[in-house]
C-alpha positions in Angstrom: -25.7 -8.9 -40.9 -25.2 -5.3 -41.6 -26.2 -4.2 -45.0 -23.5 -1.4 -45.0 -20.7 -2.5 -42.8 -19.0 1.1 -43.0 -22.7 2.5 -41.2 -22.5 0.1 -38.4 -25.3 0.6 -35.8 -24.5 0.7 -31.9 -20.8 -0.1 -32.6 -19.9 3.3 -33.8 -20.5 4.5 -30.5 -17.5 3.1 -29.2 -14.2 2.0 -29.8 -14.5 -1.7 -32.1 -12.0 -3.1 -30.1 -9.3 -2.2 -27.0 -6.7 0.0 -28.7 -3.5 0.4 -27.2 -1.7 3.5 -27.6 2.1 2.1 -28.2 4.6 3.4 -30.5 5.1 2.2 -33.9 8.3 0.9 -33.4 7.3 -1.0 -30.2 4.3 -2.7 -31.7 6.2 -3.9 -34.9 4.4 -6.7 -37.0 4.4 -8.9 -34.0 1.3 -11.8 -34.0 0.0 -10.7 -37.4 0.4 -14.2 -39.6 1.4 -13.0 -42.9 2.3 -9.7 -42.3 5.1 -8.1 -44.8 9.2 -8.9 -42.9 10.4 -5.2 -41.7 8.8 -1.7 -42.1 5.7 -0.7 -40.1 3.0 -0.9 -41.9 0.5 2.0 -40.7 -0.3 3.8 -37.2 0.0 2.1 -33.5 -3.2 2.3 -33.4 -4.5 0.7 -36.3 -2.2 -1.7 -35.7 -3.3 -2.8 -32.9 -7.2 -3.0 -34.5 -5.5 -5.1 -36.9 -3.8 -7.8 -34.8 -7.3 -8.2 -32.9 -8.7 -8.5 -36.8 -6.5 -11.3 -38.0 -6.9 -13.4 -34.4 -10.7 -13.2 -35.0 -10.5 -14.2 -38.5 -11.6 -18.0 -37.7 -15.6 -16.7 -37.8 -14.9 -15.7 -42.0 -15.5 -19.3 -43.1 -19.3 -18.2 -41.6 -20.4 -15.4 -43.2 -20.0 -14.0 -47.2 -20.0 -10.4 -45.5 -16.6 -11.5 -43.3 -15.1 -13.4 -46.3 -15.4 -10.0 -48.5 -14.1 -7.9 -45.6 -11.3 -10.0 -45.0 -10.7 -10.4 -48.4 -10.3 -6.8 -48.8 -8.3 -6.7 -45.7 -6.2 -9.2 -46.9 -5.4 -7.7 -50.4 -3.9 -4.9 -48.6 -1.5 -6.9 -46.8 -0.6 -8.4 -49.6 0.1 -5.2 -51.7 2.6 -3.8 -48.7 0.3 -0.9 -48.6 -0.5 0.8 -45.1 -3.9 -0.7 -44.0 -6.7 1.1 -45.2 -9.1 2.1 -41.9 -12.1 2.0 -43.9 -11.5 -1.5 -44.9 -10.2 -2.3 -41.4 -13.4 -0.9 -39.4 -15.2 -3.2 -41.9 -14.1 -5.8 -41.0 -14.4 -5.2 -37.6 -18.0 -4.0 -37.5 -18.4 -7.3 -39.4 -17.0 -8.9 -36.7 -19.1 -7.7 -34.6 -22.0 -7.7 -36.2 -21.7 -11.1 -36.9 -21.1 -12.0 -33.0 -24.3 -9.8 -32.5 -26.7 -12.0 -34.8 -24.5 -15.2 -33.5 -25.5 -14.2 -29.6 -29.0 -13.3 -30.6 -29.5 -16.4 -32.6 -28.1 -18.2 -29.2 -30.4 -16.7 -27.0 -33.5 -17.2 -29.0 -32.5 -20.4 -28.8 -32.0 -20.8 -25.3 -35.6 -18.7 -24.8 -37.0 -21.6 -27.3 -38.7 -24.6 -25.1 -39.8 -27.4 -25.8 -42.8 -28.3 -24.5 -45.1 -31.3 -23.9 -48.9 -30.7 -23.8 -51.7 -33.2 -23.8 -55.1 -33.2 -24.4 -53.8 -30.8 -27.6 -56.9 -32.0 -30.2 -58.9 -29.5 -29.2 -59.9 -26.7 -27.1 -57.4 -25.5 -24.5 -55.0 -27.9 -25.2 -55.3 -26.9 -29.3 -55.1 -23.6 -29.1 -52.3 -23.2 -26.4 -50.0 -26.1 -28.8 -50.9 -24.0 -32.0 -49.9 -20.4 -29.8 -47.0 -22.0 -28.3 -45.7 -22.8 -32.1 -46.2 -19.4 -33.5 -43.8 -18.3 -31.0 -41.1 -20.4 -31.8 -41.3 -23.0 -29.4 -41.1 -26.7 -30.4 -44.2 -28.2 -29.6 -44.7 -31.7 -28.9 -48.8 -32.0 -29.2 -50.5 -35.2 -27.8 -54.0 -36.7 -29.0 -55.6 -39.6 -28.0 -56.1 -41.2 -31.0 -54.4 -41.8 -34.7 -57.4 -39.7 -36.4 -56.8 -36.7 -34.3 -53.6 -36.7 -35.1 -53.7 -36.2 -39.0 -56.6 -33.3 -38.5 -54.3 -31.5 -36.2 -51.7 -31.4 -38.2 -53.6 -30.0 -41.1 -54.5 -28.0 -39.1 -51.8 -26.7 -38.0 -50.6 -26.3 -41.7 -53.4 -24.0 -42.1 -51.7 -22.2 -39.1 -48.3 -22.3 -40.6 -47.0 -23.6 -37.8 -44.7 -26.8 -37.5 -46.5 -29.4 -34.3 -45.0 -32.8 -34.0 -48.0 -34.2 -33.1 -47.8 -37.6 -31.3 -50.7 -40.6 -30.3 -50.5 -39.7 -26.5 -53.2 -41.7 -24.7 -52.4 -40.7 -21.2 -54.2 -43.6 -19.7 -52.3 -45.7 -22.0 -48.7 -47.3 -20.1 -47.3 -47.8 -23.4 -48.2 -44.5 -25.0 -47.1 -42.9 -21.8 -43.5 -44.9 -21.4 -43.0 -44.0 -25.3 -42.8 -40.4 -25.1 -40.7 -40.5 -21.5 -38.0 -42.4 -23.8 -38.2 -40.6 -26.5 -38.5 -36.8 -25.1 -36.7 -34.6 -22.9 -38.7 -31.2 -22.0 -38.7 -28.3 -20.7 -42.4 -27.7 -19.9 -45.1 -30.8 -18.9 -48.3 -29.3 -19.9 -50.5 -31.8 -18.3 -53.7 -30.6 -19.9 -55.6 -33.8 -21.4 -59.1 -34.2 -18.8 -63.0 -35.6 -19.2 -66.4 -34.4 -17.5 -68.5 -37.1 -16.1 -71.6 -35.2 -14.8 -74.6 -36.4 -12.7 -76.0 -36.9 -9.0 -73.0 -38.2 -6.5 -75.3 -40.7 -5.4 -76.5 -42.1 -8.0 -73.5 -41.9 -11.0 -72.4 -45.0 -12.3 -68.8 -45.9 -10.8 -67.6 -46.8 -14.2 -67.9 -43.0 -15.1 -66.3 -42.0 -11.5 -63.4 -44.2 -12.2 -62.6 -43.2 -15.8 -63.1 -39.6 -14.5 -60.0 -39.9 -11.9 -58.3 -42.5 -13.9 -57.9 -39.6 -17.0 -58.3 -36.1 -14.4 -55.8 -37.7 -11.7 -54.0 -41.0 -11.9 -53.2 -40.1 -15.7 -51.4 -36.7 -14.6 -49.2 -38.5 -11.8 -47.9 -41.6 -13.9 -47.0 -38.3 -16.3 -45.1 -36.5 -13.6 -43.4 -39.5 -12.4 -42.4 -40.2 -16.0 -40.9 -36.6 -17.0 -40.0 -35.3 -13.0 -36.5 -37.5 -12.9 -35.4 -35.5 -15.9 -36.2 -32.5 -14.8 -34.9 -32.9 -11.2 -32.1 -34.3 -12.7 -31.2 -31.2 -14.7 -32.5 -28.8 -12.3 -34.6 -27.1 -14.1 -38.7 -27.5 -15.7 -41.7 -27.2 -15.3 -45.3 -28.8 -14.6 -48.7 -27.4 -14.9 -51.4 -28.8 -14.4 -54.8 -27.9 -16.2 -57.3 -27.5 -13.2 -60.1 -25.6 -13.0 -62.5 -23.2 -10.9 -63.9 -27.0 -9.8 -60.6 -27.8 -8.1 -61.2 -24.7 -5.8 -65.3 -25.2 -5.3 -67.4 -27.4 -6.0 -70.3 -27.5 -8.8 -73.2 -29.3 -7.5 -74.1 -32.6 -10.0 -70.4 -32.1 -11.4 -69.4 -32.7 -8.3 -67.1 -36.4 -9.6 -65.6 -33.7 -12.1 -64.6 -31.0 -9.3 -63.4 -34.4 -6.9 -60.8 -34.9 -9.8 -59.9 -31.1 -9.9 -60.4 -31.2 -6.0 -57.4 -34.1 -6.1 -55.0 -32.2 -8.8 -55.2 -29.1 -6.6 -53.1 -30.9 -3.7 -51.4 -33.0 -5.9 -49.9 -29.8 -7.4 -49.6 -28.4 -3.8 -48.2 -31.4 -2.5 -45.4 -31.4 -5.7 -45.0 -28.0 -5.2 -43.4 -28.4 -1.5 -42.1 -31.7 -2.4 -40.0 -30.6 -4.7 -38.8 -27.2 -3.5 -35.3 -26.1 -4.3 -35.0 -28.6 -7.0 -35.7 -25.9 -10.2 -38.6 -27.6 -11.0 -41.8 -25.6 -11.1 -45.0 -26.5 -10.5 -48.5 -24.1 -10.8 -51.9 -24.9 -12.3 -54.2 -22.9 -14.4 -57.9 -22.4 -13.3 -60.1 -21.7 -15.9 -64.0 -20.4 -15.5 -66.8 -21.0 -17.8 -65.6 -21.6 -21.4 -67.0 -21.7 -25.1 -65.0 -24.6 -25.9 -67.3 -27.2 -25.7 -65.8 -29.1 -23.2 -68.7 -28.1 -20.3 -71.5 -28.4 -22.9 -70.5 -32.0 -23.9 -69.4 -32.6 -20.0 -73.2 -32.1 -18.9 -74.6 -34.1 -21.7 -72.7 -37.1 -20.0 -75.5 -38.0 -17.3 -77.9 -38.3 -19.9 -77.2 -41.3 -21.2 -78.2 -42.7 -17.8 -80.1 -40.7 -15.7 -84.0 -40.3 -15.1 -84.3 -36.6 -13.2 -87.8 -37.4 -12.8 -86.6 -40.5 -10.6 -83.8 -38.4 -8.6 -82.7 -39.0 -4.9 -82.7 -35.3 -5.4 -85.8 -32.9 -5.5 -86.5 -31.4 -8.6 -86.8 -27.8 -6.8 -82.3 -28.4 -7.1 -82.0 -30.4 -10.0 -83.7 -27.3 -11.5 -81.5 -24.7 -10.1 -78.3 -26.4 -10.4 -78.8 -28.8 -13.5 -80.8 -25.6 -15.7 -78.8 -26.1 -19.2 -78.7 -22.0 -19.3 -76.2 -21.9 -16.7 -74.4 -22.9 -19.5 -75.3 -19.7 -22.1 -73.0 -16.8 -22.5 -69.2 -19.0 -21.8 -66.5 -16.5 -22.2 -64.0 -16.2 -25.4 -61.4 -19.4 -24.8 -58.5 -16.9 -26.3 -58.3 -15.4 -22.9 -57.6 -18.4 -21.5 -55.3 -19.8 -24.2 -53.4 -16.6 -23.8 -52.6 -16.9 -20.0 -51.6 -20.5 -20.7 -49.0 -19.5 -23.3 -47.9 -16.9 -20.6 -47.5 -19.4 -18.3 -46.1 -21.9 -19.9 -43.3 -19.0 -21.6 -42.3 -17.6 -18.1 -40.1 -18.2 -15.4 -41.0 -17.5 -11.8 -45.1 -18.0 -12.7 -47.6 -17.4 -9.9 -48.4 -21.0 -8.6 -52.3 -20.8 -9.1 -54.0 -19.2 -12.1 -57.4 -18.5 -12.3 -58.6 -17.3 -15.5 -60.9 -14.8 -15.9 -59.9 -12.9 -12.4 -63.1 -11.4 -11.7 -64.6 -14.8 -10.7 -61.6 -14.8 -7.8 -64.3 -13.2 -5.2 -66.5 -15.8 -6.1 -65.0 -18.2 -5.6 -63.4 -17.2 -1.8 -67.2 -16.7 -0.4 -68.0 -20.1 -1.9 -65.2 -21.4 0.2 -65.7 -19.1 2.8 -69.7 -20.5 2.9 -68.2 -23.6 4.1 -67.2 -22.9 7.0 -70.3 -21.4 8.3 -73.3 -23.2 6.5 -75.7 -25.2 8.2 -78.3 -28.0 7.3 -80.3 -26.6 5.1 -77.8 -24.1 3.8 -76.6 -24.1 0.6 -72.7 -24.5 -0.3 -72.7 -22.4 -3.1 -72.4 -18.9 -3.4 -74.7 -17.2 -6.0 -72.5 -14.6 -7.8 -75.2 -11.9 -8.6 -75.2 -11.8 -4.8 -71.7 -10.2 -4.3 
């Protein structure tokens, strides 16, 4: 509200409301519930400010600054005196004022989403659900377990930021079917994914299968749970967390990049699918990050694999599986920060790769494809561009 009604802002600069220039003896009294029988009580044209007054009076009960206006307002009514302007305007400009914070508050709200992400324990998925709150947006965090739960919200305490964190095991039919009955949302933040590393021909098919069931199947039960809503209203959005791995692929992560490899035309596919329905769908693509999430990825194969024992010769294993390829990740703020972005916009770019200089990359490693021989290596070394 304004602190000094009489020293309105904007609303000086023009008229408070439409003023029409009638005599005093045309406009006389009429409409004004409680106005003194006979006489005319000041000027046409304050008049006329004070019919529009009165008829607006119904937003008083909301605000102390409109009761004391109208109060005053009223009091000289009541004492048959001419209106007083000042006490007039200022009750106007409250008015006003008051439909200015009401609209704002409205739009805020409408600009508010709420938003589903999973995966939100840590990394990405943490920071993005802890970004996402400081900007006003209700947050609906999921985490695998019961444990995660209670550390992320102290954690977000420590933030000062309200999460409603919820046990969201996305492999989980009941966990899942839960939160499609209990939530409607704006944004599906389909974040929650696992690395399985190691030789293609030699991983154990346990780890391939819980490496799609969590990267891929998980994310499309999700959709299919939360789309009908969406489509139904005409309006959301999906995005998926891929990865540079769902563009190329990373030689002995290549089950990990398969799974990225399959979310990349499952978002394309959704994305055509589902045109003209005002349901967006766009992934983000992020590089090399400090997260922890590759360091504990590559760790995977070594619970079961013998390099000295490799199908592959230990010439590759040595280039591609060297665990400094892994030193110097980049800062995971910059990608948190285009997630929030993406996730707070309308009209997003369908694919997101995060940082952009890797972009180039990326093209001559697809590019290679289409030209490589037998004994030609797939990947592109970046120094080399």
């Amino acid at each position: 509200m304004l602190k000094n009604p009489k020293e309105p802002h904007s609303y000086r600069t023009k008229p408070a409301v439409s003023i029409n220039r009638q005599t005093s003896t045309e406009k006389n009294n009429e409409g004004i519930t409680g106005a003194p029988k006979g006489g005319v009580l000041c000027s046409a044209d304050t008049f006329v400010q004070a019919e529009s007054s009165v008829l607006r009076i119904k937003f008083c009960g909301k605000s102390p600054a409109l009761r004391a206006a109208a109060n005053r307002y009223a009091a000289s009514l009541k004492n048959h005196n001419p209106r007083n302007i000042s006490n007039l305007q200022e009750y106007v400009y409250a008015v006003l004022a008051y439909e200015n914070d009401l609209c704002s508050s409205q739009i805020n709200k409408k600009m508010s989403k709420t938003i589903l992400i999973t995966g939100a324990d840590s990394g990405f998925g943490k920071g993005t659900a802890i970004g996402l709150a400081k900007k006003g947006h209700r947050v609906i965090a999921g985490v695998q377990v019961e444990p995660l739960k209670t550390i992320l919200l102290e954690e977000a305490k420590k933030e000062g930021v309200e999460l409603e964190v919820i046990v969201l095991d996305v492999t989980k039919e009941s966990d899942r079917q839960w939160a499609f009955k209990t939530y409607e949302i704006d944004v599906l933040m389909s974040n929650a994914g696992i690395m399985e590393t190691g030789p293609v021909a030699e991983i154990p098919m346990e780890n391939v299968r819980r490496n799609f069931e969590v990267n891929v199947f998980a994310p499309i039960q999700l959709v299919q749970g939360f789309l009908p809503q969406m489509v139904k209203r005409g309006s959301g959005k999906v995005i998926f967390t891929s990865s540079m791995g769902g563009l190329i692929t990373v030689p002995f992560a290549s089950i990990y990049t398969a799974t990225k490899h399959a979310l990349e035309g499952i978002a394309e596919g959704l994305k055509d699918e589902l045109a003209g329905t005002g349901v967006e769908i766009c992934t983000v693509n992020p590089g090399v990050f400090g997260t922890g999430f590759n360091d504990r990825g590559a760790e995977t194969l070594m619970k079961w694999w013998n390099p000295s024992n490799s199908l592959s010769k230990m010439e590759i294993i040595q280039a591609f599986a060297d665990p400094k390829g892994l030193e110097n990740q980049l800062d995971p703020q910059l990608m948190i920060d285009a997630m929030i972005k993406v996730a707070e916009e309308d009209n997003s770019q369908f694919r997101n790769v995060i940082p952009e200089a890797i972009i180039p990359w990326i093209k001559a490693t697809q590019a290679q494809a289409w030209i490589a021989k037998k004994d030609d290596f797939l990947t592109v070394n970046p120094t080399s561009l």
